[in-house]
C-alpha positions in Angstrom: 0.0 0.0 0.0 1.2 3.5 -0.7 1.1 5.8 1.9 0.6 9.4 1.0 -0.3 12.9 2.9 -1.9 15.7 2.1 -0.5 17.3 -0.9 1.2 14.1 -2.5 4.5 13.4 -0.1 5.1 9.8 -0.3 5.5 8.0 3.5 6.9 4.6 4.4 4.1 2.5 5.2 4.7 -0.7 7.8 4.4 -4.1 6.2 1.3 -6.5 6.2 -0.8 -6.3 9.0 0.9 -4.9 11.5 0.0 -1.0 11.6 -3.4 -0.1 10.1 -2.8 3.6 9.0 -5.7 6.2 9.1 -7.5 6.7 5.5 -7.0 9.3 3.7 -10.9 10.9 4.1 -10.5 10.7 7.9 -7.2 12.2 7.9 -8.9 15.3 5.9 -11.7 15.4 7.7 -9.8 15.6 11.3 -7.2 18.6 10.1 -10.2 20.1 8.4 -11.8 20.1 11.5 -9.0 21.2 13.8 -7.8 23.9 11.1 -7.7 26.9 13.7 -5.8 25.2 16.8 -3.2 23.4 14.5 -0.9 26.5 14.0 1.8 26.3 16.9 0.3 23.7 18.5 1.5 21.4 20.4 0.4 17.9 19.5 0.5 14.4 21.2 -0.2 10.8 18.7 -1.0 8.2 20.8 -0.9 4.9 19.3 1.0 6.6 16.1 1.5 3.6 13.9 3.4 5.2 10.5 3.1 8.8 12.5 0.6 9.6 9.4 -1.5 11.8 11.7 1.4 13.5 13.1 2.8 14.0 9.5 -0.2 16.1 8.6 -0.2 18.1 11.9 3.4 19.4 11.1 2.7 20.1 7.5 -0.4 21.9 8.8 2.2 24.2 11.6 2.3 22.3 14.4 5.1 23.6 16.7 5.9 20.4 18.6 4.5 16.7 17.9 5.4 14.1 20.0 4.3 10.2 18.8 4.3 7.1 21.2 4.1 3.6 19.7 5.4 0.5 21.3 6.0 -1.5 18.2 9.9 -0.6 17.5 9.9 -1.3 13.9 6.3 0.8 13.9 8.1 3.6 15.4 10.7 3.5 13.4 9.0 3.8 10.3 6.8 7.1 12.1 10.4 8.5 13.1 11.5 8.2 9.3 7.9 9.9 8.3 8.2 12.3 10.3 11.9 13.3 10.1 10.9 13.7 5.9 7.9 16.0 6.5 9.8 17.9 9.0 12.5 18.8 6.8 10.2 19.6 4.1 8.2 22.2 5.6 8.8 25.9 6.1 7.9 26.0 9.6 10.3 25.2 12.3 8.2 22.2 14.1 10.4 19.8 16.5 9.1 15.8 17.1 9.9 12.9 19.4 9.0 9.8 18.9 8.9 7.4 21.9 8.6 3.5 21.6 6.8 2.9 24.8 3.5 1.3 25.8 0.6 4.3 25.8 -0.3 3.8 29.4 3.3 3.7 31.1 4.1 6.3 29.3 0.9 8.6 30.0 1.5 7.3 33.9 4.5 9.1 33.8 3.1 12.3 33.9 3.5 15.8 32.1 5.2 17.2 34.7 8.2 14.2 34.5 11.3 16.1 34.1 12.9 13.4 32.2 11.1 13.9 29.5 11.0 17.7 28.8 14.1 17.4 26.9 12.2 14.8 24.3 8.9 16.3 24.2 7.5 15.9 27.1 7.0 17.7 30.7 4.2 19.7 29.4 0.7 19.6 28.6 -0.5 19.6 25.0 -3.1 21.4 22.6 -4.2 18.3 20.8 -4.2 14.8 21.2 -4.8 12.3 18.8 -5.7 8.2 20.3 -6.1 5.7 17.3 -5.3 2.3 19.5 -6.2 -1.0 18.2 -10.1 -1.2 18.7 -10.4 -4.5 19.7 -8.2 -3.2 22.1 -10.1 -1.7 24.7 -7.5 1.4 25.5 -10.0 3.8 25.3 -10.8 4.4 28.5 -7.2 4.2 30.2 -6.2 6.4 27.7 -8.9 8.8 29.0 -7.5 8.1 32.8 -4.0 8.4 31.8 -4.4 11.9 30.1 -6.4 13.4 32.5 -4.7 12.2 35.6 -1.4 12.9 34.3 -2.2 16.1 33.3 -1.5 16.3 29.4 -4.3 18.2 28.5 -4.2 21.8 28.6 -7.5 23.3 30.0 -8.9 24.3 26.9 -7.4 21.4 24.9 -9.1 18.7 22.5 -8.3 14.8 22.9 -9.6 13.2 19.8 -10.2 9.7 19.3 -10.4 7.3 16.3 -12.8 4.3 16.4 -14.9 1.5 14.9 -18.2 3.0 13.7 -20.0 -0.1 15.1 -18.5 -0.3 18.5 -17.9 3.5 19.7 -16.5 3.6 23.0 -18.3 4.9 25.7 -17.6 8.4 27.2 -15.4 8.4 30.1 -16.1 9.8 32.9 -14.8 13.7 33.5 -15.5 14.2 29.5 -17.6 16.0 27.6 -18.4 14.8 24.2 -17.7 18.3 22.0 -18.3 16.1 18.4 -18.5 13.3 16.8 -18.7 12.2 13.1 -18.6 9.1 11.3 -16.8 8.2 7.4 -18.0 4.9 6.4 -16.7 2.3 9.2 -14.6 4.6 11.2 -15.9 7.1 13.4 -14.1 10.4 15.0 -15.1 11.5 18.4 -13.8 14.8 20.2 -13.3 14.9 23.6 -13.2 17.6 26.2 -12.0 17.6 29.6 -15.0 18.8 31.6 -13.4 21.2 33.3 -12.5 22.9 30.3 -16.2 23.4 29.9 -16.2 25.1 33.1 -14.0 27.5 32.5 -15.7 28.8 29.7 -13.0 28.8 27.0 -13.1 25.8 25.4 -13.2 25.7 21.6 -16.9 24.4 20.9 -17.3 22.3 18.1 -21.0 21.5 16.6 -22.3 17.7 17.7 -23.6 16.0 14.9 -23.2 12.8 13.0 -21.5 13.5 9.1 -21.3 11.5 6.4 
């Protein structure tokens, strides 16, 4: 399969089975739909597989991007991705990829110091979580960010799932969209203190073809 982003920039692409990058509608659709927070943002992939998603926030001005996959050849191949759309853009964005598992490395915290040289030790903008589905990490994803702190108060966690098995909202979350495209399905999530506050980016609910 041949892995492409926005505007035509040819990827590596894992072999066989083993990664299952986002299609190319949802990946539109998402940076269509986060357009206005993209620009110096600073953006955390969860589950990266190639670092496709990542890719297309720093080709849309993301300032930082940071990418956790615990497959080692997996992140090897987003490292690659990302160090070619990197290089090919105007804008000075920096990335780290980590190969970790998703919840030891949320449980570490943002405030860890050992990672603010590599990404880390503060909250982010945007998160993006496309785990396996089968494999149930939505809702310790949910935990993980929110205890640990890696959302910033008016920051967006969005989530990438099956269209016939959604996962249910966590608790502390507010559900700010959700739109399907075929068999996947997007859902946006807001910490629900960030709808307290009052200065939360409101996105319109609704179900899109």
């Amino acid at each position: 399969m041949t892995l492409r982003i926005s505007g035509g920039r040819k990827l590596l692409s894992p072999p066989g089975e083993i990664a299952r990058p986002t299609a190319s509608r949802v990946r539109l659709a998402v940076m269509n739909l986060l357009a206005p927070e993209l620009p110096g943002c600073r953006w955390l992939d969860l589950c990266c597989g190639s670092g496709v998603m990542a890719c297309e926030a720093i080709q849309r001005g993301a300032g930082a991007v940071v990418a956790i996959e615990q497959d080692r050849r997996i992140a090897a191949i987003a490292k690659a991705n990302l160090e070619v759309v990197a290089q090919g853009t105007a804008s000075k964005s920096h990335f780290w990829v980590h190969c970790s598992d998703v919840k030891r490395w949320l449980a570490k915290g943002a405030g860890a110091s050992a990672d603010s040289t590599r990404g880390g030790g503060r909250a982010f903008d945007l998160i993006y979580a496309d785990p396996p589905y089968a494999a149930e990490l939505y809702g310790a994803i949910a935990t993980g960010v929110s205890r640990g702190g890696w959302l910033k108060p008016n920051g967006l966690m969005v989530w990438e799932c099956a269209t016939t098995k959604p996962p249910n909202l966590p608790a502390g979350w507010q559900l700010a969209d959700q739109r399907r495209y075929g068999s996947t399905s997007v859902m946006v999530l807001k910490l629900d203190s960030a709808v307290e506050d009052g200065a939360a980016t409101v996105l319109v609910p609704g179900r899109h073809e």
